[in-house]
LOFIKOL-162382 format. One line per 3 residues: number of its first residue (from 1); for each residue x, y, z of C-alpha. Coordinates in nm, 4 decimals. Layout:
<pts>
NUM	X/Y/Z  ...
</pts>
This chain:
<pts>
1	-0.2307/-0.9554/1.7068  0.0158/-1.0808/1.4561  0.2703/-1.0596/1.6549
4	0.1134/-1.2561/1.9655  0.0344/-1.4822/1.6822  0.3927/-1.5620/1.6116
7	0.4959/-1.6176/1.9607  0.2226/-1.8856/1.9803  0.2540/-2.0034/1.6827
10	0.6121/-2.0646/1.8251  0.5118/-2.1867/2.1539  0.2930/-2.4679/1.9606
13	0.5600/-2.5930/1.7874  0.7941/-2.6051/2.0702  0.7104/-3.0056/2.1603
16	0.7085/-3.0740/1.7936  1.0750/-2.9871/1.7161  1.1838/-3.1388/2.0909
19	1.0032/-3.4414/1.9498  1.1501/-3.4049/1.5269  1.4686/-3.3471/1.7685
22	1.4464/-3.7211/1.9550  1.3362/-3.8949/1.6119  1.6710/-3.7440/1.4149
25	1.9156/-3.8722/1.7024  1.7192/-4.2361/1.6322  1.8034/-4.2179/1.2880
28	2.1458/-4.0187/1.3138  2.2661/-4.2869/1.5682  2.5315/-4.4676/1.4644
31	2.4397/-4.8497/1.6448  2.1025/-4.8000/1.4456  2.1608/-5.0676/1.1563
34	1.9314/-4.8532/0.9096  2.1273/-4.5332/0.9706  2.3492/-4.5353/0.6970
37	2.0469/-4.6697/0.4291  1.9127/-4.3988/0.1690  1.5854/-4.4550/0.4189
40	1.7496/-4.3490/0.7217  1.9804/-4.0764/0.5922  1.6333/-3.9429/0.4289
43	1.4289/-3.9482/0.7605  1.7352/-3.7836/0.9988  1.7104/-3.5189/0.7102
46	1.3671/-3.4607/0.6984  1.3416/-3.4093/1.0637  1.6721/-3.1959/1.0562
49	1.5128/-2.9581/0.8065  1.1818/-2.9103/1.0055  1.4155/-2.8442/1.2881
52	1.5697/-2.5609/1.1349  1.3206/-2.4189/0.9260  1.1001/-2.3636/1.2741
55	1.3372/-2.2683/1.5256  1.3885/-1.9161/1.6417  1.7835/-1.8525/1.5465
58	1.9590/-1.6626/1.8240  2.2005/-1.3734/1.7829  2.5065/-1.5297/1.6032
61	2.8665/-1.4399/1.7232  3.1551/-1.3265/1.5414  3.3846/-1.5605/1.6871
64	3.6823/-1.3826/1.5913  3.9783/-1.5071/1.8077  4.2760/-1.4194/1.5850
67	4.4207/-1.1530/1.3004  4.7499/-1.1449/1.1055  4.9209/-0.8444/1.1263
70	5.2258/-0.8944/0.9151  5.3247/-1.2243/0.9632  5.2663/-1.2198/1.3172
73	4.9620/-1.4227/1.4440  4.7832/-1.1863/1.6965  4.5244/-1.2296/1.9281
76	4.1810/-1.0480/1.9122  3.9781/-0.9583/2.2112  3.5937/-0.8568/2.1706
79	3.5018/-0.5938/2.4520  3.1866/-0.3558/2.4747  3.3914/-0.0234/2.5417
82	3.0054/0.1963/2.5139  2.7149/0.1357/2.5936  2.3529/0.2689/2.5117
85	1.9850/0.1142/2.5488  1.9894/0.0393/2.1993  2.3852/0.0055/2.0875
88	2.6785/-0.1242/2.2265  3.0145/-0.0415/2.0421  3.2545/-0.3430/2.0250
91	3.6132/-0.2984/2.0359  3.8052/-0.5864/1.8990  4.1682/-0.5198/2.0642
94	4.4536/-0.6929/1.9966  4.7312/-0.7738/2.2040  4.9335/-0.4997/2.3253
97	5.2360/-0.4343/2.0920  5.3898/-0.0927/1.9459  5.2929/-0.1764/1.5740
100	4.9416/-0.2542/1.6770  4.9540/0.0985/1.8948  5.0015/0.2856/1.5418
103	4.7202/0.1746/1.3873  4.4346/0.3772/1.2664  4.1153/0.3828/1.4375
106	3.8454/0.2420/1.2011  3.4591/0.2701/1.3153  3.2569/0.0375/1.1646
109	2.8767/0.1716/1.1669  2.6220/-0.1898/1.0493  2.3744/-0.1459/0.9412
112	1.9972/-0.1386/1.1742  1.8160/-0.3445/0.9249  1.7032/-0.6416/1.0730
115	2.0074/-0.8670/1.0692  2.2420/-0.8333/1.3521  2.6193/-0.6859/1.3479
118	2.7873/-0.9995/1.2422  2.6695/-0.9741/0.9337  2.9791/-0.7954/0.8646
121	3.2112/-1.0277/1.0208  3.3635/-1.0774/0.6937  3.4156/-0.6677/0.6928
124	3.5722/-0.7084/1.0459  3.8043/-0.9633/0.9455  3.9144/-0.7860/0.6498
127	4.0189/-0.4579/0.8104  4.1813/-0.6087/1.1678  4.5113/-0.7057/1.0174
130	4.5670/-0.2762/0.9266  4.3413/-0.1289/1.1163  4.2042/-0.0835/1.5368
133	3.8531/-0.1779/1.4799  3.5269/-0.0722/1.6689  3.1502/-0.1891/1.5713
136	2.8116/-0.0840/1.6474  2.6400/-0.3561/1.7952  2.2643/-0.2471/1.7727
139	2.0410/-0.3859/1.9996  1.6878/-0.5764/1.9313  1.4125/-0.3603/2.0143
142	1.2221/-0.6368/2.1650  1.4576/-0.6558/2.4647  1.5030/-0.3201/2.5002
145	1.2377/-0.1971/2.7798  0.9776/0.0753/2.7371  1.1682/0.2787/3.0085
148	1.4650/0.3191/2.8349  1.3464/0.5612/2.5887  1.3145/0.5841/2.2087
151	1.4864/0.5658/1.9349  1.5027/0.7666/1.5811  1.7508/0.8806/1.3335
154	1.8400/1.1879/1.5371  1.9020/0.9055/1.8396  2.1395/0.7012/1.5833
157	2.3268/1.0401/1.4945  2.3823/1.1397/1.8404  2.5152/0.7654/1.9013
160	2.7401/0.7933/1.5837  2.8963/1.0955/1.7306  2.9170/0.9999/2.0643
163	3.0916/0.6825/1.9691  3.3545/0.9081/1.7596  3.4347/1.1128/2.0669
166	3.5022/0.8023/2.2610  3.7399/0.6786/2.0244  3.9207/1.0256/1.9792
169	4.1803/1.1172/1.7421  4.2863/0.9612/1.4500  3.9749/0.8121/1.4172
172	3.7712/0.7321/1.1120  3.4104/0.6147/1.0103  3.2931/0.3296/0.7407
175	2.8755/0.3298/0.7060  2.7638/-0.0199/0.5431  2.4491/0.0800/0.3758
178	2.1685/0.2037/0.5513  2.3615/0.4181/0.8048  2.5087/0.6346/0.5721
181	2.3020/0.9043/0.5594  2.2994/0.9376/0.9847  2.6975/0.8890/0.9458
184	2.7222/1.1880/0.6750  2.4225/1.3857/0.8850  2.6613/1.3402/1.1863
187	2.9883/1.4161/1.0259  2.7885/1.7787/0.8790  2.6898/1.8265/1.2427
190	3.0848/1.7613/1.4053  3.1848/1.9877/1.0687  2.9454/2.2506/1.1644
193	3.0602/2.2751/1.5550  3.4158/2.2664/1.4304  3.4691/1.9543/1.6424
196	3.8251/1.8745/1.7072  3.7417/1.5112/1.6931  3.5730/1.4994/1.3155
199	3.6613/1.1811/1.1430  3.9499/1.1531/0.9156  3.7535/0.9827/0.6585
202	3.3979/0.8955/0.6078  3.3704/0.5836/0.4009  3.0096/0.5372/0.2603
205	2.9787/0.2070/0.1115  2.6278/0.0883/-0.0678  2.4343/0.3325/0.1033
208	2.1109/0.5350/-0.0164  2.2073/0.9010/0.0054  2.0032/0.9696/-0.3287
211	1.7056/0.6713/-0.3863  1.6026/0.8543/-0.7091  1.9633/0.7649/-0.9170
214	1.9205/0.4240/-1.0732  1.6332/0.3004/-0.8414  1.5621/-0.0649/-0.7120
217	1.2959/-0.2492/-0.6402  1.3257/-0.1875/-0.3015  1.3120/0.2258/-0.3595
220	1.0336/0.1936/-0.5589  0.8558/0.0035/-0.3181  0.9143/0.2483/-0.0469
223	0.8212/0.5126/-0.2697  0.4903/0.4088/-0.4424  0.3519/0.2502/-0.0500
226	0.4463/0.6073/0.1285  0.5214/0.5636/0.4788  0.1265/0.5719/0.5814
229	0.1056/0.2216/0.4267  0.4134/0.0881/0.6511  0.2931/0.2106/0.9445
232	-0.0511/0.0580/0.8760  0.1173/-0.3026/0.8038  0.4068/-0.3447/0.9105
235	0.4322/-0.1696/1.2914  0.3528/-0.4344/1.6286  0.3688/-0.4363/1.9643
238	0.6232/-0.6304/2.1356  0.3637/-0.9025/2.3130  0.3924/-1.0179/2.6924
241	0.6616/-1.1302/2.8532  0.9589/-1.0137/2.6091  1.1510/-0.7272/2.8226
244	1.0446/-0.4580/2.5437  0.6733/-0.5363/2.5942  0.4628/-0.2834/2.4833
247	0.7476/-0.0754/2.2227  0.5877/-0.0579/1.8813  0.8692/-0.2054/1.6599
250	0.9034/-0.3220/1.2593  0.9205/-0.7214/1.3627  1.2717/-0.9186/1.2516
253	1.0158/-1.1608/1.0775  0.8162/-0.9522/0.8832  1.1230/-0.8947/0.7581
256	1.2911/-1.1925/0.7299  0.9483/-1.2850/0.5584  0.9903/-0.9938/0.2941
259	1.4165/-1.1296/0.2624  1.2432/-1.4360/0.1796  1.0068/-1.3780/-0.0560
262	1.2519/-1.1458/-0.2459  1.4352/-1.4384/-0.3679  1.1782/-1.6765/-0.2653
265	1.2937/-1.9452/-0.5345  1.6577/-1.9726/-0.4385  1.5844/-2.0187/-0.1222
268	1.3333/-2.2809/-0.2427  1.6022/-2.4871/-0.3821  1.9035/-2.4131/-0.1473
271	1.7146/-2.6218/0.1091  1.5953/-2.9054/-0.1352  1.9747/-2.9492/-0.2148
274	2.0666/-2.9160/0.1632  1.8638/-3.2310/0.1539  1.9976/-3.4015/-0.0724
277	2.3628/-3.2945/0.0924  2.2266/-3.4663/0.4012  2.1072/-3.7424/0.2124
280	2.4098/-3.8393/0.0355  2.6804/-3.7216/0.3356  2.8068/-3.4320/0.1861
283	2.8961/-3.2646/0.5102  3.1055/-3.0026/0.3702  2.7755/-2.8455/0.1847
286	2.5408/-2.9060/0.4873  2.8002/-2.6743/0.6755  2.8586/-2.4251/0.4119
289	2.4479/-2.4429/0.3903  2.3777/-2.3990/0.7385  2.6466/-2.1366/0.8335
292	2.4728/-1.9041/0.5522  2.1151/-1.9433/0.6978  2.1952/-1.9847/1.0636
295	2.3383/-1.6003/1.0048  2.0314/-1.5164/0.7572  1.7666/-1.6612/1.0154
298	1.9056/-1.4591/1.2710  1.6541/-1.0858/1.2772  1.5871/-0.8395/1.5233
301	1.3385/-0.6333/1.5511  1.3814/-0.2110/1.4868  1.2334/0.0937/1.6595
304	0.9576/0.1828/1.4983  1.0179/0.5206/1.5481  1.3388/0.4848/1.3664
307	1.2323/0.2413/1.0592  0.9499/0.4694/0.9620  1.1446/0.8331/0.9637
310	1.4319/0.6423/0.7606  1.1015/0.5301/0.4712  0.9870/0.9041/0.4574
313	1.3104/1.0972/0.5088  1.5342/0.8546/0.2696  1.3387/0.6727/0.0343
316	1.0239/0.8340/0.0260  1.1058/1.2816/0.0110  1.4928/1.2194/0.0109
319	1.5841/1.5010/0.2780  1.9098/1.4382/0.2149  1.9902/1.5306/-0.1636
322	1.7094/1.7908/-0.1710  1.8932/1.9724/0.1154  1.6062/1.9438/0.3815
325	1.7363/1.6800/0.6271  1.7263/1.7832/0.9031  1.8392/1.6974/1.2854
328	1.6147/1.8180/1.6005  1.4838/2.0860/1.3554  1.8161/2.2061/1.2440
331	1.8970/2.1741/0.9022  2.1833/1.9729/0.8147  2.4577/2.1286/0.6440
334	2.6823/1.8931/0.4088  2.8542/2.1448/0.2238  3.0505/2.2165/0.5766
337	3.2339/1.9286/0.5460  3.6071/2.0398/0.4385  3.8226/1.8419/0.6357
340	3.7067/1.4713/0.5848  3.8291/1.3088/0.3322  3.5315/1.0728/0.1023
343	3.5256/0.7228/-0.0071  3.2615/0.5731/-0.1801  3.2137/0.2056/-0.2985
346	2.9311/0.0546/-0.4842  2.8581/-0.2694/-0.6418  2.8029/-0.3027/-1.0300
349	2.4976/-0.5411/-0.9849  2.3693/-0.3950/-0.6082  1.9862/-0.4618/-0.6102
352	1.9620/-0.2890/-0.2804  2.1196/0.0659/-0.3350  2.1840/0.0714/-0.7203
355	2.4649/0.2537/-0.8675  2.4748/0.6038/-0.8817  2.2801/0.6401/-0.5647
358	2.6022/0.6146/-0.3044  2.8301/0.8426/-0.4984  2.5878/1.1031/-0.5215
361	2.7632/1.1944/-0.2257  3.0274/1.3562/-0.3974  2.7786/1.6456/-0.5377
364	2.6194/1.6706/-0.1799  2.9463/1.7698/-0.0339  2.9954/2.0589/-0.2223
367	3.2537/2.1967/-0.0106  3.4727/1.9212/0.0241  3.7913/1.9406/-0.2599
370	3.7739/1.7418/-0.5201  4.1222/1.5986/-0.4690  3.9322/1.4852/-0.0847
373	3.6572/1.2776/-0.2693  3.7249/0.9116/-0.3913  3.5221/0.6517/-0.5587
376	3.5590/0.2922/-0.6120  3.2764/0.0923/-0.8517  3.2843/-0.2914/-0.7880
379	3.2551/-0.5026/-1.0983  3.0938/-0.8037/-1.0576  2.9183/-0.7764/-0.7230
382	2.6053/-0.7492/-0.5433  2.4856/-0.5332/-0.2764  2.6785/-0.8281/0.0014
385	2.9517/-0.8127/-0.2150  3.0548/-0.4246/-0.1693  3.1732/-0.5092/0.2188
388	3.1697/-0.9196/0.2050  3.3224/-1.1870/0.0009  3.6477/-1.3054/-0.2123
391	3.6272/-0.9647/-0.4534  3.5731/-0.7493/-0.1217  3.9038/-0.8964/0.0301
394	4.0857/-0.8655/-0.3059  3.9939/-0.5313/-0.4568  3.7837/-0.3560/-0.2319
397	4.0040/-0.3292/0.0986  4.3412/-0.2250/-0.0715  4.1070/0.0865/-0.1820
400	3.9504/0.1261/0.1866  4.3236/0.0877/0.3674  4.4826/0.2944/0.0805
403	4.2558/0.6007/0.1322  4.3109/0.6002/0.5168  4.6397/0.5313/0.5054
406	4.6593/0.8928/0.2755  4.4653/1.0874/0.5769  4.6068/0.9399/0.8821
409	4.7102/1.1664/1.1569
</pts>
């Protein structure tokens, strides 16, 4: 009923914020002689803040038009290439040119955690100047209809590798956090089959293939609830009339809701100071400010299905490390993996997946040579900082195009 609740609850409001809407353009418009008073600038922001803090924020795009490579200005196009009920791989081509035709192909696997794939648009920008970049754009489970089917981790492994044998040879595969352990489970399973079309490199970055080195808050959690306790609280039913009404789902704001409360104090005061940038005309902050959150806002809603095997397989019995995970009741076999080269990256001060817990990778691929297996520890940053942000650009992608560049075709 929660759920039904929300919609409502969102329905109610509706009027309010067309009405907070009509009273900010009064006191934003320019020919209004108290517009530019300390009284006017307050009241636009107060209705611009209720504005925002109760609309429903839509799926943000990446809006990325343009790439350097070299010094030549190239332009990007964004086209679904494959398409599934619950994922739809983005190619981001550039123009046709013989350099461009050379370049390695880089799979990008987000992560299915309630924010949506441009999340790592920062990532994406990063890597298109080198590299021919694909993305998994998972879908929201609420507008995915019953009919189309489930989805679980053995579903997001099967995607993973079909998406590799649609981009062919010289391809290779980057997980951002929580899909690393389906990436590694499907690069075992291509290993196993001796599939032509195994990655070149697997690049694992801030992901938890082994909860139980240097746990977080967020492992601990997982841990001391037991999946039981999420299913109880935390799985809905998509309500009448969304298109996947009916699919029992983990809702995008529960979690934005848990986000939230996380770091419920800085978010507290980022919005008293985004009125106060209103306030005094700081536009430069109110964008900064509202291009953060407008991408924060924006959640989606996961299979349940999906959400709870990842709490009991990952951070709850950790299949993975104790050599138990297993796909469609076939165990998977890590230690087959001899011809993919391994990068690893974690952040110093990652309060998601602490350190320790990615490159336990290296002693789960047992068979892979040591002189195959890289690591790269990121001082300084956070978990967003591994795959986003000034140090990411700087240190972390030399590292990224450096290992590829070493197993290219």
């Amino acid at each position: 009923m929660l759920y039904h609740f929300y919609e409502m609850n969102h329905a109610a409001v509706a009027p309010w914020r067309t009405a907070f809407e009509a009273g900010r353009a009064y006191w934003d418009n320019a020919s209004n002689p108290l517009a530019q008073t300390v009284f006017g600038r307050s009241a636009a922001a107060s209705l611009h803040l209720f504005e925002r803090l109760t609309r429903r924020y839509a799926k943000p795009e990446f809006g990325i038009s343009e790439t350097f490579v070299g010094k030549r200005q190239v332009a990007i196009h964004q086209e679904v290439v494959w398409q599934k009920p619950f994922c739809n791989l983005i190619h981001f081509r550039k123009d046709d040119d013989a350099g461009v035709k050379k370049q390695e192909k880089l799979l990008i696997v987000a992560p299915m955690s309630g924010h949506y794939a441009t999340l790592l648009r920062n990532t994406v920008e990063a890597m298109l100047p080198s590299h021919d970049v694909y993305v998994t754009d998972w879908a929201d489970a609420r507008n995915v209809p019953l009919g189309s089917g489930t989805f679980d981790l053995d579903d997001y492994t099967d995607y993973v590798i079909n998406m590799l044998h649609h981009l062919g040879e010289r391809a290779h595969v980057m997980a951002v956090c929580q899909p690393s352990v389906p990436v590694m489970a499907a690069v075992s399973l291509m290993s196993e089959r001796e599939d032509a079309l195994v990655p070149k490199t697997m690049i694992l970055m801030g992901g938890p293939i082994d909860t139980r080195r240097n746990p977080t808050a967020v492992n601990k959690l997982a841990e001391s609830k037991g999946v039981e306790w999420f299913r109880n609280n935390v799985i809905m039913t998509v309500p009448f009339p969304l298109p996947g009404m009916g699919r029992a789902v983990y809702p995008g704001f529960l979690q934005l809701t848990g986000f939230m409360t996380m770091n419920l104090d800085r978010h507290m005061s980022a919005h008293r100071e985004l009125f106060w940038h209103m306030v005094e005309g700081d536009g430069d902050s109110v964008e900064k400010h509202e291009d953060f959150y407008d991408e924060y806002m924006s959640v989606m809603d996961l299979n349940a299905d999906f959400y709870l095997q990842t709490v009991d397989r990952v951070f709850v019995h950790h299949d993975l490390p104790n050599g138990t995970y297993a796909y469609r009741g076939h165990r998977i076999r890590p230690e087959l993996i001899k011809r993919t080269a391994l990068l690893t990256v974690e952040g110093e001060r990652d309060d998601i997946s602490g350190v320790g817990q990615t490159y336990a990778a290296h002693t789960i691929l047992a068979g892979l040579p040591a002189e195959m297996k890289h690591h790269h520890l990121q001082l300084g940053v956070g978990h967003y900082g591994v795959f986003s942000g000034s140090r990411f650009r700087k240190d972390v992608v030399p590292v990224i195009s450096g290992v590829i560049a070493r197993y290219k075709a």
